[in-house]
C-alpha positions, -999 to +999 in steps of 0.1 A: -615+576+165-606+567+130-622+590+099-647+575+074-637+543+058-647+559+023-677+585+009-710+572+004-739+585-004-766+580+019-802+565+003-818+597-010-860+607-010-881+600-034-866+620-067-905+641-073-894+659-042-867+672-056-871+711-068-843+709-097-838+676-111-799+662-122-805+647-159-807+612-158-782+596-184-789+585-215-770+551-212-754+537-183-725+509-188-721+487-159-692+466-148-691+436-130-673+398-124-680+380-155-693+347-131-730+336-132-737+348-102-721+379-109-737+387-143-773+375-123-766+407-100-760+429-124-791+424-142-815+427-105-796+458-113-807+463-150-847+459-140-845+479-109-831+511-131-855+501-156-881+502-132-872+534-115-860+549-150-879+536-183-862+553-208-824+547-194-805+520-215-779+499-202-749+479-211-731+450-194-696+454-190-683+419-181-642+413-167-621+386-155-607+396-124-574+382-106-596+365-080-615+344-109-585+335-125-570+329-098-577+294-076-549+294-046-544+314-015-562+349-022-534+362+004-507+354-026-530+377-047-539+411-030-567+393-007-601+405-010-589+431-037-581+409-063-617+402-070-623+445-076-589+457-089-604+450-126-636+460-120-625+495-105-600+497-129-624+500-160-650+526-137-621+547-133-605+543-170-639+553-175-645+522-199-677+518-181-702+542-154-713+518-129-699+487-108-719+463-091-702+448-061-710+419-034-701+442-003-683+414+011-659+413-016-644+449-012-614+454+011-629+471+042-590+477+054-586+504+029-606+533+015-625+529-022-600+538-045-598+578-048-622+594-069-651+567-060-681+568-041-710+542-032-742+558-045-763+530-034-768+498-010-796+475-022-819+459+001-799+433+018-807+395+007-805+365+030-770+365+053-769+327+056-749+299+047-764+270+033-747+232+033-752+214+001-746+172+004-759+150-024-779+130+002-795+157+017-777+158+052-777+178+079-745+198+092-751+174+128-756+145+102-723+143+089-703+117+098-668+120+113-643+125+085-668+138+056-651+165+036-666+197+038-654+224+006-645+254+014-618+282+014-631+301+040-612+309+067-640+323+086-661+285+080-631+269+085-625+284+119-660+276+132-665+242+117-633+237+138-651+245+168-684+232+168-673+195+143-639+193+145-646+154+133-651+174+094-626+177+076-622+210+054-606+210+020-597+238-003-627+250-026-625+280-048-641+293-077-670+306-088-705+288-071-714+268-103-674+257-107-675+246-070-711+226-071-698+207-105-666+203-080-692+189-057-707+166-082-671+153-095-666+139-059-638+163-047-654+172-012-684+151+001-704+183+013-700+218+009-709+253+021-719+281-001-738+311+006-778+313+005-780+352-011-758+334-042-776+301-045-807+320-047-792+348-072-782+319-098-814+298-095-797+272-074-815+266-041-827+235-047-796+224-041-795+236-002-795+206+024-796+229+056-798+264+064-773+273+087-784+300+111-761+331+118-756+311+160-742+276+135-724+297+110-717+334+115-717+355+083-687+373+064-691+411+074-714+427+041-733+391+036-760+395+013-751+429+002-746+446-033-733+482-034-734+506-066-700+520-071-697+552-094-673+581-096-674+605-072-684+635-097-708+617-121-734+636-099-761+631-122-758+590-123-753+591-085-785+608-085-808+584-108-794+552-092-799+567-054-834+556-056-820+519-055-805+523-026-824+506+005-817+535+040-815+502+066-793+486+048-773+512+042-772+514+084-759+481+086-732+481+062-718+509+073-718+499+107-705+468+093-678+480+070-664+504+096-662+476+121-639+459+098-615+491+088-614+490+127-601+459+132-573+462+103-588+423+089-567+409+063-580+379+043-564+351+062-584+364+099-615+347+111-638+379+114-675+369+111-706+395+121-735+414+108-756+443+119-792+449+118-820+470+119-851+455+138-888+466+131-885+493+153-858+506+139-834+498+160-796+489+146-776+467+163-739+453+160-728+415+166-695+402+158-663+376+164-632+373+160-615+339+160-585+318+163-581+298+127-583+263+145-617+280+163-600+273+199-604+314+204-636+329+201-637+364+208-674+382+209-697+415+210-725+431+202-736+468+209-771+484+202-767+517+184-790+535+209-780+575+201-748+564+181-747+566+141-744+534+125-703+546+119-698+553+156-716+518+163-690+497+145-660+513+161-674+507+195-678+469+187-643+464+170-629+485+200-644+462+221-635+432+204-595+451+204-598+449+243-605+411+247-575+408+226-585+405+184-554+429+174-526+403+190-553+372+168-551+392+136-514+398+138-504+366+142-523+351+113-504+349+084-510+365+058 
């Protein structure tokens, strides 16, 4: 069985039942993406440390990463990496204290970088993906040969299966740069995720909501994790109380299900976990061929196993039906 994909900090009690008390800091400078959406996290961030800790101040630290700047194949530019290498780079220069990340934007094939630790996962937002057409279609309303933007290999490979009639074209950028893309006439339709639209005011926009059976979601949908270095004990401390404990189940069921599977950013894995009101965590996920022809499935209930354990058994069972031979012979 492989080891832990990286340290994390699980969601801690209330801090009055601690006996002795870390001091909380003074100021706490957080990094992030300088998008909209981005700089919209960061500040849910802002009010929820506020909240939890009135007299902590805080400072935005905004970057450009490679996966901004960058608008072609992310597989040309470190995959998924190239939208944290700035941000961890300035948390480890220690030009700021705190990173905000969308979980599904950090590489799940690889450990955190060394010296880091998640302190916190905040409650999870919606996992959905939305369409978004001008004349307020539905996904089965679309007629044969409508372009649909997005980069996605994970949409791509199920719009393949379920409307291969649609046509996908190549949509990057940030989710403002891809709706004015939208508006400019460069796709006809377009997919974008609900958690975002919602985090940059945009849902209004949203033609359909796709349900996780249409359109399974990237593994850490809806996510945002709180990245500090792993001995600044006293900030892990004071932003522990953000953290929400079932979603930290699911994404590190989740995230371990992809360091698993080995994933790069060219293969078709889609899945989520999820805790039920009993308190129940489950595991379901896929694995597909890019032209969707191939659709590999599973999904495991936890039952005695911890949420770690859980996604190995899925990606294990996904490895029987044959998702190693898929994944290494995408390109990438």
């Amino acid at each position: 069985m492989p080891g832990p994909v990286e340290r994390t900090r699980p969601p801690t009690r209330p801090r009055e039942h601690y006996r002795v008390r870390m001091s909380v800091p003074e100021l706490i400078r957080i990094v992030s993406r300088d998008s909209p959406m981005a700089l919209a996290q960061v500040e849910r961030v802002r009010a929820g440390l506020a909240a939890l800790h009135p007299g902590v101040r805080t400072e935005v630290v905004p970057v450009k990463t490679t996966g901004d700047k960058w608008l072609g194949d992310l597989s040309l530019v470190e995959g998924k990496g190239a939208f944290t290498k700035e941000v961890d780079a300035a948390l480890l220069s220690g030009e700021a204290d705190l990173a905000v990340h969308c979980v599904k934007d950090v590489p799940a094939d690889r450990p955190l970088p060394a010296g880091t630790v998640f302190a916190a996962f905040l409650e999870r937002d919606d996992i959905r993906d939305a369409l978004i057409h001008p004349d307020g279609l539905t996904l089965d309303e679309l007629p044969a040969g409508t372009r649909v933007g997005t980069s996605s290999v994970r949409r791509v490979a199920q719009l393949a299966a379920t409307h291969p009639d649609l046509q996908c074209v190549p949509f990057r950028g940030n989710a403002n740069r891809r709706l004015a893309k939208l508006a400019a006439g460069e796709a006809d339709a377009l997919l974008l995720a609900v958690s975002g639209l919602e985090r940059i005011g945009r849902r209004d926009v949203i033609s359909e909501v796709l349900s996780p059976e249409t359109m399974m979601p990237p593994i850490g949908a809806g996510i945002l994790a709180l990245q500090c270095r792993e001995g600044d004990t006293a900030l892990i401390d004071t932003v522990s109380g953000l953290g929400h404990p079932g979603t930290h189940r699911e994404a590190t069921a989740e995230r371990m299900f992809l360091h698993v599977l080995q994933g790069h950013c060219n293969s078709p894995i889609a899945g989520y976990a999820r805790v039920d009101r009993s308190g129940e965590l489950s595991l379901r996920a896929c694995v597909f061929t890019p032209d969707g022809k191939t659709r590999l499935n599973a999904h495991e209930w936890a039952g005695r196993l911890d949420p770690a354990t859980l996604g190995t058994s899925v990606a294990v069972a996904l490895l029987r039906q044959g998702a190693r031979e898929i994944i290494d012979g995408i390109a990438h």
